[in-house]
Gaussian input, Z-matrix of N, CA and C with variables (Angstrom, degrees):
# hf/3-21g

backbone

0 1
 N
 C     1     B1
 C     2     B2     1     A1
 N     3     B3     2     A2     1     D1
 C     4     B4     3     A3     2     D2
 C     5     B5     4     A4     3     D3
 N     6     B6     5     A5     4     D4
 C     7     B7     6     A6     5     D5
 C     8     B8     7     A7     6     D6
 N     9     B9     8     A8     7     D7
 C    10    B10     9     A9     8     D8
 C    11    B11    10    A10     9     D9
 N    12    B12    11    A11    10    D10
 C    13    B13    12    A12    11    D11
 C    14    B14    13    A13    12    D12
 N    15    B15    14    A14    13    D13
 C    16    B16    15    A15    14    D14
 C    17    B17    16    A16    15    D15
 N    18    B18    17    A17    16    D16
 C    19    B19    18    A18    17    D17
 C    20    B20    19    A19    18    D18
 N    21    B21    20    A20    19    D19
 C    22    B22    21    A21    20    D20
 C    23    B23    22    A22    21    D21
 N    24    B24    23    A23    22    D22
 C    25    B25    24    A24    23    D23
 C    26    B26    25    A25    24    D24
 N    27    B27    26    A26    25    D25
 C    28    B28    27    A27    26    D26
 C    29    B29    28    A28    27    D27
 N    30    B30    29    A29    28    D28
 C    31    B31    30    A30    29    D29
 C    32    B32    31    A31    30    D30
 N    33    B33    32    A32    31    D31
 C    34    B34    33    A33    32    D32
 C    35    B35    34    A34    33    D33
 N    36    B36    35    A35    34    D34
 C    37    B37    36    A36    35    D35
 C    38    B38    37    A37    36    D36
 N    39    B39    38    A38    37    D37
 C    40    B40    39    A39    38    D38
 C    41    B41    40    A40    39    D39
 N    42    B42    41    A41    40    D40
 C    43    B43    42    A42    41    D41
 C    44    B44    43    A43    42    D42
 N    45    B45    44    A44    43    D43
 C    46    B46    45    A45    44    D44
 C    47    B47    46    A46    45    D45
 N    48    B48    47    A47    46    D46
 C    49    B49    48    A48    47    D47
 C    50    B50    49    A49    48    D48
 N    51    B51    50    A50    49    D49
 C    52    B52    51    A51    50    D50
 C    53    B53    52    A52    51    D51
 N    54    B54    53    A53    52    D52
 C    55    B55    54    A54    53    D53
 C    56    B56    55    A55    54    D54
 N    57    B57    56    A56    55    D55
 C    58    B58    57    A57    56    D56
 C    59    B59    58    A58    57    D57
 N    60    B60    59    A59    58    D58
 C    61    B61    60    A60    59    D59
 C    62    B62    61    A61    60    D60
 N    63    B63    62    A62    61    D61
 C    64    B64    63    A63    62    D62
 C    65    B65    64    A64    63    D63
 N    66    B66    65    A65    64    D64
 C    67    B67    66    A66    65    D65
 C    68    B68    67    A67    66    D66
 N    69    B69    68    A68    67    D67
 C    70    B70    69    A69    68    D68
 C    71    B71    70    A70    69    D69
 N    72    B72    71    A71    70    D70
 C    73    B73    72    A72    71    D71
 C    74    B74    73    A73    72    D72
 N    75    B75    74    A74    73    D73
 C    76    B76    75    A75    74    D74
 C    77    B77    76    A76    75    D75
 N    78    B78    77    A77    76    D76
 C    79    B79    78    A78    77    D77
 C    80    B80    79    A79    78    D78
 N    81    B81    80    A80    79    D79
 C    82    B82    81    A81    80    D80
 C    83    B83    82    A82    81    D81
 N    84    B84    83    A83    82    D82
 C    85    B85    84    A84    83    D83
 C    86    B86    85    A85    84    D84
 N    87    B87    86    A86    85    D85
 C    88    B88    87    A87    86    D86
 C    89    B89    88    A88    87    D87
 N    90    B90    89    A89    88    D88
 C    91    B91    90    A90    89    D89
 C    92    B92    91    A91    90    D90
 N    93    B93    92    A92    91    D91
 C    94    B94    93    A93    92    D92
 C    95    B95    94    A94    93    D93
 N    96    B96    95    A95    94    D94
 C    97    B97    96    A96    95    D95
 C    98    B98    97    A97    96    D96
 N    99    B99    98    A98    97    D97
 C   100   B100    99    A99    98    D98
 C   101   B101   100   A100    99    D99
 N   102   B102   101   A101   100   D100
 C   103   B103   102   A102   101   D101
 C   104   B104   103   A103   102   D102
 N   105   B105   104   A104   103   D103
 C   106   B106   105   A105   104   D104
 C   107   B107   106   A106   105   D105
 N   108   B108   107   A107   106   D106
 C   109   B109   108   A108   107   D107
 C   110   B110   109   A109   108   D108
 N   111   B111   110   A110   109   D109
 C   112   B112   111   A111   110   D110
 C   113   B113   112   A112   111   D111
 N   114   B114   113   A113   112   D112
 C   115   B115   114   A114   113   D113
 C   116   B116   115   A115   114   D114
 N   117   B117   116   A116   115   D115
 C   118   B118   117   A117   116   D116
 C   119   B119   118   A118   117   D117
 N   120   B120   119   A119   118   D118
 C   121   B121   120   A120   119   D119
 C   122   B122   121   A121   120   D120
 N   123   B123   122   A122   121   D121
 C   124   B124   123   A123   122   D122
 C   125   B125   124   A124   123   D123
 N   126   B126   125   A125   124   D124
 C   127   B127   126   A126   125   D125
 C   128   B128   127   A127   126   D126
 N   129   B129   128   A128   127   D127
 C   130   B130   129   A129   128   D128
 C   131   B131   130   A130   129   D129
 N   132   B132   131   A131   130   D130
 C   133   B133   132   A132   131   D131
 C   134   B134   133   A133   132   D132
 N   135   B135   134   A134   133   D133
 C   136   B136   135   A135   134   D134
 C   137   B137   136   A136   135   D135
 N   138   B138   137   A137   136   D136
 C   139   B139   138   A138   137   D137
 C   140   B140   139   A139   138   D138
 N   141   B141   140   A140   139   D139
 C   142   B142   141   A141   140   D140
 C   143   B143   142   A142   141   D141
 N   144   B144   143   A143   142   D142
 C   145   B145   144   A144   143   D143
 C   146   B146   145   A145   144   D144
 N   147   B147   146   A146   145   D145
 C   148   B148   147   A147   146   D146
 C   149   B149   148   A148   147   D147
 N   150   B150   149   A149   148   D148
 C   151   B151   150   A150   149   D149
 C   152   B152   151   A151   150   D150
 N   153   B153   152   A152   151   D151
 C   154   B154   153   A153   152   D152
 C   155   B155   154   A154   153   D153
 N   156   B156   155   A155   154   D154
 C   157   B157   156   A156   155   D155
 C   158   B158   157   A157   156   D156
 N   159   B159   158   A158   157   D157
 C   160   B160   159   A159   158   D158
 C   161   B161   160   A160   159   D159
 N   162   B162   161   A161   160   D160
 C   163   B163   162   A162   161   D161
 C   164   B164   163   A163   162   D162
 N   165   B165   164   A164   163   D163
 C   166   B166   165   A165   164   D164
 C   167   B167   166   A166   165   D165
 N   168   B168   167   A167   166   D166
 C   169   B169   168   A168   167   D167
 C   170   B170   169   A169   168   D168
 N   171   B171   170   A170   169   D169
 C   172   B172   171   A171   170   D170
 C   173   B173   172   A172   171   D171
 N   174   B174   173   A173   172   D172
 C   175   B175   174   A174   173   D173
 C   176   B176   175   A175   174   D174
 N   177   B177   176   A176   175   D175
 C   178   B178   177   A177   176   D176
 C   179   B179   178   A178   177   D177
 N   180   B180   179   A179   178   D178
 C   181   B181   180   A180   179   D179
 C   182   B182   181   A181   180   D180
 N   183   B183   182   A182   181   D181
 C   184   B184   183   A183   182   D182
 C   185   B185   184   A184   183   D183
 N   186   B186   185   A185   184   D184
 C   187   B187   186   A186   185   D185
 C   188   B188   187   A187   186   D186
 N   189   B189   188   A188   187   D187
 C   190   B190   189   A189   188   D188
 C   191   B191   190   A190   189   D189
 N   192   B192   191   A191   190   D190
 C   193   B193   192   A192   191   D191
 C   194   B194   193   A193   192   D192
 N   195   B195   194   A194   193   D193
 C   196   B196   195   A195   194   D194
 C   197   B197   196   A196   195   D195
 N   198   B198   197   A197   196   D196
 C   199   B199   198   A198   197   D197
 C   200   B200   199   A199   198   D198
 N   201   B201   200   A200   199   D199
 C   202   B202   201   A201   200   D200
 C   203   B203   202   A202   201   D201
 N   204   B204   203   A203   202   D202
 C   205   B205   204   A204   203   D203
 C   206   B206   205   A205   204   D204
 N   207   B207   206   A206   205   D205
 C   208   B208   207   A207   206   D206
 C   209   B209   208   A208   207   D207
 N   210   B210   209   A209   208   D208
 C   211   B211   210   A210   209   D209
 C   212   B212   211   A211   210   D210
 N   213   B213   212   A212   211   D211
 C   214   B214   213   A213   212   D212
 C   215   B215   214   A214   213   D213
 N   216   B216   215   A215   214   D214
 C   217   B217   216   A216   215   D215
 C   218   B218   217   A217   216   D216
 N   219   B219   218   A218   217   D217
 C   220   B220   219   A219   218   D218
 C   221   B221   220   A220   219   D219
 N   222   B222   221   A221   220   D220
 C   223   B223   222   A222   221   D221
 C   224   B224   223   A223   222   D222
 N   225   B225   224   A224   223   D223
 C   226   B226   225   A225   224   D224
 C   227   B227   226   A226   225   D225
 N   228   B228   227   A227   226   D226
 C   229   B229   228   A228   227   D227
 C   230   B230   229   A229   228   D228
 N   231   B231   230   A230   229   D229
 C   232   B232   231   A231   230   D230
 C   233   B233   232   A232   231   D231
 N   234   B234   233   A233   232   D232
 C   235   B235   234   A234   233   D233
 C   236   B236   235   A235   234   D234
 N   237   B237   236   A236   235   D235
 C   238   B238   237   A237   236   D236
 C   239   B239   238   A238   237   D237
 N   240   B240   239   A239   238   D238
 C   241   B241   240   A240   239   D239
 C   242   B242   241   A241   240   D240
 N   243   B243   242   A242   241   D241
 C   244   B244   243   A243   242   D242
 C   245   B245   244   A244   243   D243
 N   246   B246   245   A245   244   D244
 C   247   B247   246   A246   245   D245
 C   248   B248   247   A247   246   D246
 N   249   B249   248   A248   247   D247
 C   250   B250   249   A249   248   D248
 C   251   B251   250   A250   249   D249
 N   252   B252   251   A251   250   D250
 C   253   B253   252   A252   251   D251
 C   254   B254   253   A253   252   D252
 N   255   B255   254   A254   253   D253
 C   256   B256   255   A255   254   D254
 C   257   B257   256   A256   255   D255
 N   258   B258   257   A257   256   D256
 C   259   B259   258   A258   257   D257
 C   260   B260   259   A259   258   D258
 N   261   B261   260   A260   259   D259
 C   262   B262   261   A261   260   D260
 C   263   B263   262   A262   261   D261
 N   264   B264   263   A263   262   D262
 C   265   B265   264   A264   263   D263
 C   266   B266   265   A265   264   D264
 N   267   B267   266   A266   265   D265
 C   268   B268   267   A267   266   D266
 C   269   B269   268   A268   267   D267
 N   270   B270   269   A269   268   D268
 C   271   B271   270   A270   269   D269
 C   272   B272   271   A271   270   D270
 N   273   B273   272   A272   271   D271
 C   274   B274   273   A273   272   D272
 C   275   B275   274   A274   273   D273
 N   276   B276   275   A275   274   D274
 C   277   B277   276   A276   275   D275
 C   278   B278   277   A277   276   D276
 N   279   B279   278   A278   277   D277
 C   280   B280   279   A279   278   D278
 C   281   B281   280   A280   279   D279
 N   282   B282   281   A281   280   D280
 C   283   B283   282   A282   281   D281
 C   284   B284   283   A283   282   D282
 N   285   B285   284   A284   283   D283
 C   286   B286   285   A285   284   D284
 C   287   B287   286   A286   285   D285
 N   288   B288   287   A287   286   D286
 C   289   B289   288   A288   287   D287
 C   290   B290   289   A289   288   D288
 N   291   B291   290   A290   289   D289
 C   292   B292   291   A291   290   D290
 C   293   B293   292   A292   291   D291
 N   294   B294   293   A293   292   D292
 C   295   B295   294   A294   293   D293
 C   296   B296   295   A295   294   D294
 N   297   B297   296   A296   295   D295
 C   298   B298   297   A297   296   D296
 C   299   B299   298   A298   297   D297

   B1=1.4484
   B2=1.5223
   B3=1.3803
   B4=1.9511
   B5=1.5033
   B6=1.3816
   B7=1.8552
   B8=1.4163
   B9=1.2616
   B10=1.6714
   B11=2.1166
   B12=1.2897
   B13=1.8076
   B14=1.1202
   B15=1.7163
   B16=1.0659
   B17=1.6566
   B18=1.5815
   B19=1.5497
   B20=1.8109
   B21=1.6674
   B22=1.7920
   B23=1.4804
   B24=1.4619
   B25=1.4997
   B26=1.9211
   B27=1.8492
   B28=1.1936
   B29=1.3042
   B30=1.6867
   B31=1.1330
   B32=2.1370
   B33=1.4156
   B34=1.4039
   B35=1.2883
   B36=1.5437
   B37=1.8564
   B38=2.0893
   B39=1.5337
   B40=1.6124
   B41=1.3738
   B42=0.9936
   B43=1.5183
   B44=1.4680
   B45=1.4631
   B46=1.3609
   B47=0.9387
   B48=1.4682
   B49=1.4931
   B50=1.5782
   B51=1.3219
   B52=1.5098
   B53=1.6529
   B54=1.2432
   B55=1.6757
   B56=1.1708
   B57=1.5828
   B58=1.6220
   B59=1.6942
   B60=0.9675
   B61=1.4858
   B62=1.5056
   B63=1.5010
   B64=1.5292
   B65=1.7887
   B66=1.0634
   B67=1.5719
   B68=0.8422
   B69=1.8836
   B70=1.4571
   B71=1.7138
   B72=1.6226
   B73=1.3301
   B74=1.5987
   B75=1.2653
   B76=0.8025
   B77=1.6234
   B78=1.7096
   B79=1.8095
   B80=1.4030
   B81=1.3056
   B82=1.8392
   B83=1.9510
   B84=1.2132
   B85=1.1343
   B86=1.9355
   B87=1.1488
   B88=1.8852
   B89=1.4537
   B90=1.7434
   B91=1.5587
   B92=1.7503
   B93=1.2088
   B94=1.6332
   B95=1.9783
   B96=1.4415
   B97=1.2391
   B98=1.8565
   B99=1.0869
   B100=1.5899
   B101=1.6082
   B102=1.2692
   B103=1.0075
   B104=2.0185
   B105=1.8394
   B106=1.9235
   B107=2.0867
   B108=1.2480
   B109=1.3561
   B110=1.6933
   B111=1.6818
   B112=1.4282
   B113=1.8507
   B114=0.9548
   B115=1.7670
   B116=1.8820
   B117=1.4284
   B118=1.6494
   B119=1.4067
   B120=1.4331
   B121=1.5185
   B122=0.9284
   B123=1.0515
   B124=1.5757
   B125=2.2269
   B126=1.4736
   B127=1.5899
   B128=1.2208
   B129=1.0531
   B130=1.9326
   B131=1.5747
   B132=1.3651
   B133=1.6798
   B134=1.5160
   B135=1.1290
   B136=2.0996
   B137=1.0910
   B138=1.5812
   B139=1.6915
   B140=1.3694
   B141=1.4172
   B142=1.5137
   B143=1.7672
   B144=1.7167
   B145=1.3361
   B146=1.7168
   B147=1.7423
   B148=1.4499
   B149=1.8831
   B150=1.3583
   B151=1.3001
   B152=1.3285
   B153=1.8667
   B154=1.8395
   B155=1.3242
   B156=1.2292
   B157=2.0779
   B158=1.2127
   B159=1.5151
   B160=1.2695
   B161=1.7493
   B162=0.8455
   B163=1.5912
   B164=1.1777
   B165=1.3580
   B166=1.4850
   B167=1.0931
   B168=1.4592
   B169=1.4439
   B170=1.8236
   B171=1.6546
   B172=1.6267
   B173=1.2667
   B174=1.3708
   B175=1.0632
   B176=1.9063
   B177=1.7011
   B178=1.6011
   B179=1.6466
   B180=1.4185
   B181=1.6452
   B182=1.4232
   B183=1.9308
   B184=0.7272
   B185=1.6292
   B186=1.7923
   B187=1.8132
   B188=1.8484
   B189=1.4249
   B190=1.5115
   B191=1.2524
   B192=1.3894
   B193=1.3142
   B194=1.4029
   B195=1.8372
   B196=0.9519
   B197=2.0574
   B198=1.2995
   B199=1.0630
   B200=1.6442
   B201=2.0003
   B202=1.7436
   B203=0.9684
   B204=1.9252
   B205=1.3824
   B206=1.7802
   B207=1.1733
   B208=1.1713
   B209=1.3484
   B210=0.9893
   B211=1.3385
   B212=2.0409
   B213=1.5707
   B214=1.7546
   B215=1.3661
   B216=0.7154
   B217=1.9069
   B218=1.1959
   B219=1.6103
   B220=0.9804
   B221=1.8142
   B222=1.3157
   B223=1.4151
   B224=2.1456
   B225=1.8298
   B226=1.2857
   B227=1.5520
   B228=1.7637
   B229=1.4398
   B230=1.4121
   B231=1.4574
   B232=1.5446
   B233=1.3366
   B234=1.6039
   B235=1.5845
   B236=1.3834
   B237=1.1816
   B238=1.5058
   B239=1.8490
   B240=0.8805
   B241=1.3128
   B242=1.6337
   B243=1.5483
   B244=0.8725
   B245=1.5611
   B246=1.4441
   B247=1.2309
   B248=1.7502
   B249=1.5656
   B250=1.4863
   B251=1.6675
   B252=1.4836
   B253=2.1827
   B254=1.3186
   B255=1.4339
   B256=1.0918
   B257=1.7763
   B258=1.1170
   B259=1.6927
   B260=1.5314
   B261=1.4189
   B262=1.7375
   B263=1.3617
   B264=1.5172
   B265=1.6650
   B266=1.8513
   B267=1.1030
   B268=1.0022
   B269=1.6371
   B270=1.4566
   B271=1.5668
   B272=1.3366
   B273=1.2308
   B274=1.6032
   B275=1.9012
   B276=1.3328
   B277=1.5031
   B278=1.7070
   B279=1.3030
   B280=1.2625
   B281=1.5959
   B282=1.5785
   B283=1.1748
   B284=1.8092
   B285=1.3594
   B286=1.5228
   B287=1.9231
   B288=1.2304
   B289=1.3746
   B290=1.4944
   B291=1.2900
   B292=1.7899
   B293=2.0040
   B294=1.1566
   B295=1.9140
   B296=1.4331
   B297=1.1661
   B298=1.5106
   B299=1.2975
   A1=108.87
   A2=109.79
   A3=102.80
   A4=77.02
   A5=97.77
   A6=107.03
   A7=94.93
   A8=136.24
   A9=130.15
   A10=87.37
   A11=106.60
   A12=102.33
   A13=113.96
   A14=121.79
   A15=130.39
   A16=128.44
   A17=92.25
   A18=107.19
   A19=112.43
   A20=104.53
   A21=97.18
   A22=137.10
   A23=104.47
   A24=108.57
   A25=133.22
   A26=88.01
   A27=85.88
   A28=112.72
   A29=108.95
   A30=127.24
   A31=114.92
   A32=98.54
   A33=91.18
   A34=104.99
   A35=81.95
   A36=118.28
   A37=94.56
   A38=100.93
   A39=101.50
   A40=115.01
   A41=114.77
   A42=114.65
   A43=127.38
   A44=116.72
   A45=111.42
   A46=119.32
   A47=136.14
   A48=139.69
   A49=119.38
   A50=94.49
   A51=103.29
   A52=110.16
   A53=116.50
   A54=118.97
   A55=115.31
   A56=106.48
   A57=124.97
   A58=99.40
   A59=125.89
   A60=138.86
   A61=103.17
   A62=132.95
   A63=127.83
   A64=99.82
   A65=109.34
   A66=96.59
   A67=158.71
   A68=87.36
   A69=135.32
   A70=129.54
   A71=98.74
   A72=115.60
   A73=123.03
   A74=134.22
   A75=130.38
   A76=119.11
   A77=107.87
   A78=126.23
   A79=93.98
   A80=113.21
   A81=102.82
   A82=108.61
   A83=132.21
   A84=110.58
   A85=90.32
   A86=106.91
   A87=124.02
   A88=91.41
   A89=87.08
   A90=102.96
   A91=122.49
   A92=104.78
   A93=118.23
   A94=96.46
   A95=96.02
   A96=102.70
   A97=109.37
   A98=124.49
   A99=125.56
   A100=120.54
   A101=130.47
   A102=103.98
   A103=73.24
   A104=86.93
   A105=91.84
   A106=89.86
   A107=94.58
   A108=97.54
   A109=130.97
   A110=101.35
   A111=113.79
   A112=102.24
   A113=117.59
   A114=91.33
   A115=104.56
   A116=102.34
   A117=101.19
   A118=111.26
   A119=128.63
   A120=160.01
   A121=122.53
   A122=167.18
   A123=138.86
   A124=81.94
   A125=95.36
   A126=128.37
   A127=110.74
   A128=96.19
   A129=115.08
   A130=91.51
   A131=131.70
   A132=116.00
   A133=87.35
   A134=118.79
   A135=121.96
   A136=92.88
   A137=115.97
   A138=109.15
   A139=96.49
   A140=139.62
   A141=144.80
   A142=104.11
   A143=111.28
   A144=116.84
   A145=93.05
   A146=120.92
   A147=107.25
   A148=85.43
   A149=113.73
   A150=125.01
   A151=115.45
   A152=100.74
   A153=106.45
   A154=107.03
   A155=120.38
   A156=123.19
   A157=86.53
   A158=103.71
   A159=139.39
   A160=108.33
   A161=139.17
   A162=144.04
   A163=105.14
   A164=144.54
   A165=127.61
   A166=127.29
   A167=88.87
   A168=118.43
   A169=121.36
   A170=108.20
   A171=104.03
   A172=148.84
   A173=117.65
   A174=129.13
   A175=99.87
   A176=113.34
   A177=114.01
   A178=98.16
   A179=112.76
   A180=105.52
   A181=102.81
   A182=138.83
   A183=166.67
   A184=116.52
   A185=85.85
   A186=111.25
   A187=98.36
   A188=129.51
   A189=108.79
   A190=113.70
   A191=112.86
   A192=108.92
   A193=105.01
   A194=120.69
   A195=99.94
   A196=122.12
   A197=114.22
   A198=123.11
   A199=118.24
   A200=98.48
   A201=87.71
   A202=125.56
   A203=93.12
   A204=103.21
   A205=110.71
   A206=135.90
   A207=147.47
   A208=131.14
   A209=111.09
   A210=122.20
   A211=122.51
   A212=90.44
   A213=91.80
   A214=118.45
   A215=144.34
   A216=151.49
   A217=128.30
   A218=125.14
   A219=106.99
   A220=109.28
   A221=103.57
   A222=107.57
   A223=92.76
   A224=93.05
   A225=109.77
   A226=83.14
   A227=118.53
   A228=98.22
   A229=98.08
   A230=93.37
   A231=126.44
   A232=114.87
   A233=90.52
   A234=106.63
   A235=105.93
   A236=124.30
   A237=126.52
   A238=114.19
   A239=122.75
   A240=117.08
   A241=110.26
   A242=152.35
   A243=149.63
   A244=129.55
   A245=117.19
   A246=131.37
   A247=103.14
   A248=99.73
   A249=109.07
   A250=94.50
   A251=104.21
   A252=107.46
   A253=87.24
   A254=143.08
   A255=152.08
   A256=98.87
   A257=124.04
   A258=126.58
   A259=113.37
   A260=117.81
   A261=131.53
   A262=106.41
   A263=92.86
   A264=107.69
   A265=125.08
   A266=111.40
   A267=127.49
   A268=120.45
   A269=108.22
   A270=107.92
   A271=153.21
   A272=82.98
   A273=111.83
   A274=94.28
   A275=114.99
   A276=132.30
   A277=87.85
   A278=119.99
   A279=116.65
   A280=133.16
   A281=110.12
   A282=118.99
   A283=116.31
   A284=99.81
   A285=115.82
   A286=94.29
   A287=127.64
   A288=139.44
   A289=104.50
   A290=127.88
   A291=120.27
   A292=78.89
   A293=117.00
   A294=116.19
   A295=119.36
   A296=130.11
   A297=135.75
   A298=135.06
   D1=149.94
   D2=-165.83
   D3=-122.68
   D4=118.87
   D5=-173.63
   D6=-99.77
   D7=31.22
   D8=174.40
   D9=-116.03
   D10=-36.93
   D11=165.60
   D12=-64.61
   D13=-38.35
   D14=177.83
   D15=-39.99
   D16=-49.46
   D17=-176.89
   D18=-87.18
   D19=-45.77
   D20=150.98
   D21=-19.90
   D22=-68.58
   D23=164.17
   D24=-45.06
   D25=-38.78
   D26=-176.29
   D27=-123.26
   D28=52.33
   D29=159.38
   D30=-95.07
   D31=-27.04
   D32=164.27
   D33=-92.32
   D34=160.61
   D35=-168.29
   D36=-70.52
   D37=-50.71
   D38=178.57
   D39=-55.77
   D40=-70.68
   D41=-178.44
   D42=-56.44
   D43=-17.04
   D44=147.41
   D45=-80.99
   D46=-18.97
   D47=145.10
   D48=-19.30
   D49=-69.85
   D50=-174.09
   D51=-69.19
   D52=-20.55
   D53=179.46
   D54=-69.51
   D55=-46.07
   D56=174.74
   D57=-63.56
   D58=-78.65
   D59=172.88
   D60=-26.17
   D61=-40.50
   D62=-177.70
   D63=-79.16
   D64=-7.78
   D65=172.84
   D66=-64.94
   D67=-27.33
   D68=179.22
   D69=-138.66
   D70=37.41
   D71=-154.62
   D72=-52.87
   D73=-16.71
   D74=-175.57
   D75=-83.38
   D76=-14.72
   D77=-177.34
   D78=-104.11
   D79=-36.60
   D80=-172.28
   D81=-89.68
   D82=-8.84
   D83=-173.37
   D84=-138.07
   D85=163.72
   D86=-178.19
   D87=-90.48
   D88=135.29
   D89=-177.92
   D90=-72.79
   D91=147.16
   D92=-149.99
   D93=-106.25
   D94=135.14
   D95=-176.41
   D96=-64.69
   D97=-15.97
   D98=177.65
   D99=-122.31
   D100=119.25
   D101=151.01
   D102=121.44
   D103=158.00
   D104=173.46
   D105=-119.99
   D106=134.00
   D107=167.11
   D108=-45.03
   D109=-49.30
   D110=177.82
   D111=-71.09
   D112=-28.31
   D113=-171.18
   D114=-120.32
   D115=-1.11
   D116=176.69
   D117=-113.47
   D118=-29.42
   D119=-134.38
   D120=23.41
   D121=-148.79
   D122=-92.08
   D123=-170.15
   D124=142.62
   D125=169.75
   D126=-67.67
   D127=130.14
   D128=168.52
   D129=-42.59
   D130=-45.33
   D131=-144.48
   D132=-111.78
   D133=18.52
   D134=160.09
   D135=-87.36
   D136=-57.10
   D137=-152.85
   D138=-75.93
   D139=-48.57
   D140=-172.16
   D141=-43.10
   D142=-45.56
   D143=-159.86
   D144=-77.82
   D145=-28.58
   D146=-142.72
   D147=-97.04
   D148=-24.73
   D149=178.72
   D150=-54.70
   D151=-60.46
   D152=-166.90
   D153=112.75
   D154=-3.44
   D155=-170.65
   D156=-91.61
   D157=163.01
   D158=153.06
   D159=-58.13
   D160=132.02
   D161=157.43
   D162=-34.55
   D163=-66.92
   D164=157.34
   D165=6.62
   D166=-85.11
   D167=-169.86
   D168=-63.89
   D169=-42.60
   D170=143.80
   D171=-85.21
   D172=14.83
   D173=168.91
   D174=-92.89
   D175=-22.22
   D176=-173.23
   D177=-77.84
   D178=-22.40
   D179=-158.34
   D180=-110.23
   D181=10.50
   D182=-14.29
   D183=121.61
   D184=-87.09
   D185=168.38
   D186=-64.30
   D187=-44.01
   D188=-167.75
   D189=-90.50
   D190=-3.67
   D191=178.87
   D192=-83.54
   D193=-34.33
   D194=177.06
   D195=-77.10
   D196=-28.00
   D197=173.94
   D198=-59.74
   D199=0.27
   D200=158.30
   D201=-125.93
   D202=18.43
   D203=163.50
   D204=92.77
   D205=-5.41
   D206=145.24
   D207=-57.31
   D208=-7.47
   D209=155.93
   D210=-170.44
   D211=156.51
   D212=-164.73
   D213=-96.55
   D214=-178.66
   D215=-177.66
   D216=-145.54
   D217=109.82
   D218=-174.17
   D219=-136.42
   D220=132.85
   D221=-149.69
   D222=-102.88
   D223=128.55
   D224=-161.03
   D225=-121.95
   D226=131.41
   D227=150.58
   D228=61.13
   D229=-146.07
   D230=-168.56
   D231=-57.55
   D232=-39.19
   D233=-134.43
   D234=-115.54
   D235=147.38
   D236=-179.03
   D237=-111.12
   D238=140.89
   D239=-154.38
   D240=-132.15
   D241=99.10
   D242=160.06
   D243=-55.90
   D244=166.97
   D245=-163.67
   D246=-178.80
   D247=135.38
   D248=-178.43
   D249=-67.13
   D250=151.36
   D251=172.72
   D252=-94.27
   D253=100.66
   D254=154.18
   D255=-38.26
   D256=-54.17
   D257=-176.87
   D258=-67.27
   D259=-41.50
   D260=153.42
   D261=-24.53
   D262=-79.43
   D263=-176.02
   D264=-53.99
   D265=-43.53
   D266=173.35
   D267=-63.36
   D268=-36.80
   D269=145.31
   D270=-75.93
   D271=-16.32
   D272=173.21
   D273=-62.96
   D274=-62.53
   D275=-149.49
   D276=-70.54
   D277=-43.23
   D278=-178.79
   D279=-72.64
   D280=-11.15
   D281=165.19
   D282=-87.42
   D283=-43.47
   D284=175.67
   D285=-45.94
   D286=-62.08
   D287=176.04
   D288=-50.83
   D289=-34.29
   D290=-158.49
   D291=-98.00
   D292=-62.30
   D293=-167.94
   D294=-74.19
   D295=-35.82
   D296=150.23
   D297=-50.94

C-alpha cells in the first residue's frame, strides 16, 4: 500500500465522502436499477447522482481511491460497481498506528 496515495485520496472532502457514504450504502446513495449494494456495491451513476459530480469527475475520484486501495471494483456487464476494501482500509489504519 503507498500510504503517501493513501493520504492524497483522503485529502478531499468528496472522496472521503464517497468512502464514508460506501459504508452505509443503501442511506448514503439512490437506489440503482442493477445490482444489490451489499453483495455487488453500488454504480458509478449512484455515487455520481448521490455525490452531485459529473461522471468524469466520479469515475476520476473513484479510479484513486481505488488505486489506494480503499476501495474495490468490480466490473459487471455494463456496469462497474464499488465497495469500501475493508482489508485496504484496515491497513492503511494499521500502519498510520505502527509509523505515527
Amino acid at each position: 500500500m503507498d500510504f503517501h496515495l493513501v493520504i492524497k485520496a483522503l485529502a478531499n472532502p468528496t472522496r472521503v465522502a464517497i468512502l464514508s457514504g460506501l459504508k452505509n450504502p443503501t442511506k448514503s446513495f439512490p437506489p440503482q436499477d442493477e445490482g444489490d449494494v451489499e453483495v455487488d456495491g453500488v454504480c458509478v451513476s449512484s455515487i455520481q447522482e448521490g455525490i452531485g459530480l459529473s461522471q468524469s469527475a466520479t469515475s476520476n475520484y473513484l479510479e484513486l481511491l481505488q488505486r489506494a486501495g480503499l476501495v474495490t471494483a468490480t466490473r459487471r456487464g455494463r456496469w462497474t460497481y464499488y465497495k469500501r476494501d475493508e482489508g485496504g482500509i484496515r491497513q492503511f489504519l494499521e500502519d498510520v498506528k505502527r509509523d505515527l
